[in-house]
N, C-alpha and C positions, 0 to 999 in steps of 0.2 A: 597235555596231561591226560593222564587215561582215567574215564571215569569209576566212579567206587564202585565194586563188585556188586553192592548192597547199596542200592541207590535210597529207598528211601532211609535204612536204619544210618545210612549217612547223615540224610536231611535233619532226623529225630537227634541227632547229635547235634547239632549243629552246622551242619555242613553246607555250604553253596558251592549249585553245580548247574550249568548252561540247562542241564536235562531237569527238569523236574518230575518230581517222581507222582505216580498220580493211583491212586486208588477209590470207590467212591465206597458210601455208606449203603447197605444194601445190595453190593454188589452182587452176591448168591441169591436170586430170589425171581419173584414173580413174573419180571419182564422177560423172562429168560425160556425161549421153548423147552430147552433140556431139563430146568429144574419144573417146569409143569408137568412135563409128562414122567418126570420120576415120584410128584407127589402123587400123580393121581394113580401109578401103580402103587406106593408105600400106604397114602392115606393122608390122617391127619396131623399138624404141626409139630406137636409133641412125640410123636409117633417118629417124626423123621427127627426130629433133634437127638432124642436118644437113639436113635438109630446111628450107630458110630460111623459103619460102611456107609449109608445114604448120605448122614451128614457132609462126612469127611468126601465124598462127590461132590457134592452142592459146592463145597470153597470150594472146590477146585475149578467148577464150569467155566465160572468168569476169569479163569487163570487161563484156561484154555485156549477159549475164545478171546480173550482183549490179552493179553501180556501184561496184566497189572503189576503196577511194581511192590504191592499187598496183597496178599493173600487175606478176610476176614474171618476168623471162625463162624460158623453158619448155626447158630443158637439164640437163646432168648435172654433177657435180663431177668427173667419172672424161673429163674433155674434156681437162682439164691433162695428166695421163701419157699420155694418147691422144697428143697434141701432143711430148711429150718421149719419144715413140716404143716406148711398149707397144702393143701390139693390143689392142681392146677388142670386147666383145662380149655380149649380154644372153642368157643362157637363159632358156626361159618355163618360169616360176615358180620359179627359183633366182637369178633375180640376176645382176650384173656379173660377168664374168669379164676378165682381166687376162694378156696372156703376153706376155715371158716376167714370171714371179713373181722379184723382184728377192731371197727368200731363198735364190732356186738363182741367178742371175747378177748382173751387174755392172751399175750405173747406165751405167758408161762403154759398153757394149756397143751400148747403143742409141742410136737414129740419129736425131735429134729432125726434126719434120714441123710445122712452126709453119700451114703452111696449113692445115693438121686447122680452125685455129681461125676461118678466113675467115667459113664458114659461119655459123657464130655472130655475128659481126659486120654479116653481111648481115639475120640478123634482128632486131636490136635496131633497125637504121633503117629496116626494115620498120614494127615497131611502132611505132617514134617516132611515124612519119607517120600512122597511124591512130589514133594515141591521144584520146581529149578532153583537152580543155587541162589540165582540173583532175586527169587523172591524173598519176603518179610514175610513173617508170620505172625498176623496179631492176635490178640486173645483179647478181649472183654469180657465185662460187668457193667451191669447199672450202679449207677453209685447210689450212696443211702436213701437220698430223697426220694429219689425218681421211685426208686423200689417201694419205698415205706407207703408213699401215697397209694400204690397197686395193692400191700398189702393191707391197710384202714379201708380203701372202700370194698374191694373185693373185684375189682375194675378198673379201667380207666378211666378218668373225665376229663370234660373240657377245660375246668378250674380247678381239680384236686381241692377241692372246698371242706372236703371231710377231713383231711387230715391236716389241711390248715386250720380246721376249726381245732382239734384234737393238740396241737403244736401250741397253741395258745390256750387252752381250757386247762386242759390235764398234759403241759408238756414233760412229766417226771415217764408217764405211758411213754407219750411220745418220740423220749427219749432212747428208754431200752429198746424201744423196736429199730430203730437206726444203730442203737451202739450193736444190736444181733447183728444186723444186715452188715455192719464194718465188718465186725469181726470173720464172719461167715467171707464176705468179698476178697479179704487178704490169703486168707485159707486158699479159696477158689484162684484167685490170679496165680497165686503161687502155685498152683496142682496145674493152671496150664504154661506157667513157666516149664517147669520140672518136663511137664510133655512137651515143653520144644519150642513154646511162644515165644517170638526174640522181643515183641514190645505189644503195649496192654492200653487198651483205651476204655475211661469210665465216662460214662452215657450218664447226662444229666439231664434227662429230654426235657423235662416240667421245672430248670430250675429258674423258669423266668415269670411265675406263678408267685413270688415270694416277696415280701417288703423288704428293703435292705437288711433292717437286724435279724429277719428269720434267715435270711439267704447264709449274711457269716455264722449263723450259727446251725442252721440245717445242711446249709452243701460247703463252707469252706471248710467250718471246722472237722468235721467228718471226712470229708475229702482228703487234709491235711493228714490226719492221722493213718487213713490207708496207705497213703503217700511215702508217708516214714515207714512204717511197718515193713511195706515190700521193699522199699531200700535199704534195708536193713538184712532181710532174706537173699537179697536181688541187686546188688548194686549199681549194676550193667545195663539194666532193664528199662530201655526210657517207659515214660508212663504219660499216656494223653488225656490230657481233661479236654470233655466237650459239655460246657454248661452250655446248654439250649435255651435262650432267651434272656441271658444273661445282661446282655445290653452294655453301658459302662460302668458297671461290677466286673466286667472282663479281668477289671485291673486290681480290682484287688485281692481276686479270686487270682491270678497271672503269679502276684506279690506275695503269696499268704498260702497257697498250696503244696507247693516242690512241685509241680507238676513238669515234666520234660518240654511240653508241646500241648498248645493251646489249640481246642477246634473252633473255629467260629462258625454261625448258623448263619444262612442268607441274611437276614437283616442286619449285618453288621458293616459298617460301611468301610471294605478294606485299605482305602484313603486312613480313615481316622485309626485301624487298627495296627496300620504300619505305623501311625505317629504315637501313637496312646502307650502301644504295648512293650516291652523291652527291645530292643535291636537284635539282640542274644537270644530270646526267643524263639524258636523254632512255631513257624502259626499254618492250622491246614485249614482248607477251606478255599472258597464258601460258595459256589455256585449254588444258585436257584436252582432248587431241581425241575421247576416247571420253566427256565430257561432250556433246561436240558432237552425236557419235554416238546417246547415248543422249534427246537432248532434252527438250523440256517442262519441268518443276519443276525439275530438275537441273540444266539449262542453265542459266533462270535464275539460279538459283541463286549457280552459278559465276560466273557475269559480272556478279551483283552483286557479289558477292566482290570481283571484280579490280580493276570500276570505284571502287569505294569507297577501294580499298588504294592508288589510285594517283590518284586525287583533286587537284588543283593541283597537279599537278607533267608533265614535259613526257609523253606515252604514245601509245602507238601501241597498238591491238587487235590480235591475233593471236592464232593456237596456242602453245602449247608444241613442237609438232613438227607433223609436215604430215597432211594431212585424211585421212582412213580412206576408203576405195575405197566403205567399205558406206555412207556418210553422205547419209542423204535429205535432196534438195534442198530439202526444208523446213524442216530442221534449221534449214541456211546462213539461208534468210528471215529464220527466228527468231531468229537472232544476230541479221544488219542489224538487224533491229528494236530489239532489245535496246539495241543499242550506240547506236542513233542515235536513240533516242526523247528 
């Protein structure tokens, strides 16, 4: 039988195929000579994200170089509240910064800028066009939580503590800034459909920060409703949920989303997420990325591990979370290899 044209929008379907199709998180970025020496001619992060020509290179580097069976869009999660009229802006080597921080003011205060999001859109059909036929092209958003907490501190942290305080104190606040961020996401996934995205994945980085009843009510139920919204816009369009730290909520987050394809983060044990999660299920994931890092014996190791656990049933390859800045591009070989022998 001759394999799918579109190997991974296969898998997102549900499809099992000897190949697996393999793309990782982070694929366009730091470890990559090409995309350092394009930042440090453009500048800084923001700078090349809206930069539609730079960006629209960036996905493509890793297309170039590995033959991924995914193309990622090469942009940020923090583009939604950009758009819904926070300022945004990257310090070097600290991170997103956010003003104003919505624990000292008002959602209603600001002045939303939907054009922020043009840019973005100019490079998805950038990329389209240059893609080979047999790639995927994905598009992302952060989903509500992950964003919301970025927008409440004005940052990142290590326990998003501000906007779980804010989720429990005043959650009527808490709430409009999530129901913004949905609505704004649906908007956005669909302006990178329309430019050419074939499947979408939402980034739940921090949703394993949360007690079970905040979790169904900050990332499934939010989730759920983005979920419908673009199937309704989008019928076609699989949609990946990746709760990060999610743990065994997997399942009822899996139950209770529509989500097409579930990511799972390294610490999920893909033994218990092949028995735990539906059969039907299409599941990507989850190498260690400091397996990746650390290579040879290890590597394989792990990737036997994943392949075996997920054996006849629908899979995609990937990380657990996105690739390490330090990771030798022989590493990456060594997986292709791995994956596709």
């Amino acid at each position: 039988m001759p394999a799918p044209p579109k190997p991974l929008l296969h898998a997102l379907k549900g499809g099992i195929d000897k190949r697996k199709p393999i793309w990782l998180m982070r694929q366009a970025g730091r470890y990559l000579p090409e995309y350092r020496a394009l930042r440090a001619e453009k500048g800084g992060f923001l700078e090349l994200a809206t930069d539609s020509e730079a960006a629209a290179e960036i996905t493509l580097q890793p297309i170039r170089r590995f033959g991924f069976d995914g193309a990622i869009l090469f942009s940020d999660i923090l583009i939604v509240p950009y758009a819904l009229g926070q300022e945004l802006r990257f310090e070097e080597g600290e991170g997103p910064r956010l003003s104003p921080p919505l624990a000292d003011a008002a959602l209603a205060a600001l002045e939303r800028v939907p054009a922020r999001l043009e840019p973005i859109y100019r490079t998805v059909e950038k990329v389209k066009e240059a893609l080979p036929e047999t790639t995927v092209l994905l598009g992302f958003a952060g989903s509500p939580w992950t964003v919301a907490t970025y927008m409440v501190a004005g940052r990142g942290s290590r326990d998003q503590a501000e906007a779980r305080l804010m989720a429990y104190s005043d959650p009527g606040a808490f709430a409009a800034i999530v129901e913004a961020v949905a609505a704004m996401t649906v908007d956005y996934l669909s302006g990178q459909i329309r430019a050419g995205a074939e499947a979408v994945q939402l980034f739940d980085s921090w949703s394993g920060s949360l007690a079970p009843d905040q979790f169904e009510r900050w990332v499934i139920a939010p989730t759920a409703r983005i979920v419908a919204a673009l199937k309704e816009r989008h019928p076609d369009v699989p949609i990946i949920g990746f709760p990060k730290g999610a743990g065994a909520k997997l399942v009822a987050y899996a139950q209770q989303t529509g989500i097409d394809a579930l990511g799972l983060d390294e610490t999920v044990d893909p033994a218990w997420a092949a028995r735990a999660l539906p059969e039907s299920l299409p599941l990507q994931g989850n190498l260690d990325p400091l397996a990746l890092l650390a290579g040879g014996a290890a590597l394989e190791k792990a990737v036997g591990r994943i392949l075996s656990s997920f054996e006849g049933r629908p899979h995609i390859f990937n990380l657990g979370h996105g690739i390490i800045k330090e990771t030798p591009i022989a590493h990456v070989e060594q997986l292709l290899a791995l994956v596709r022998r």
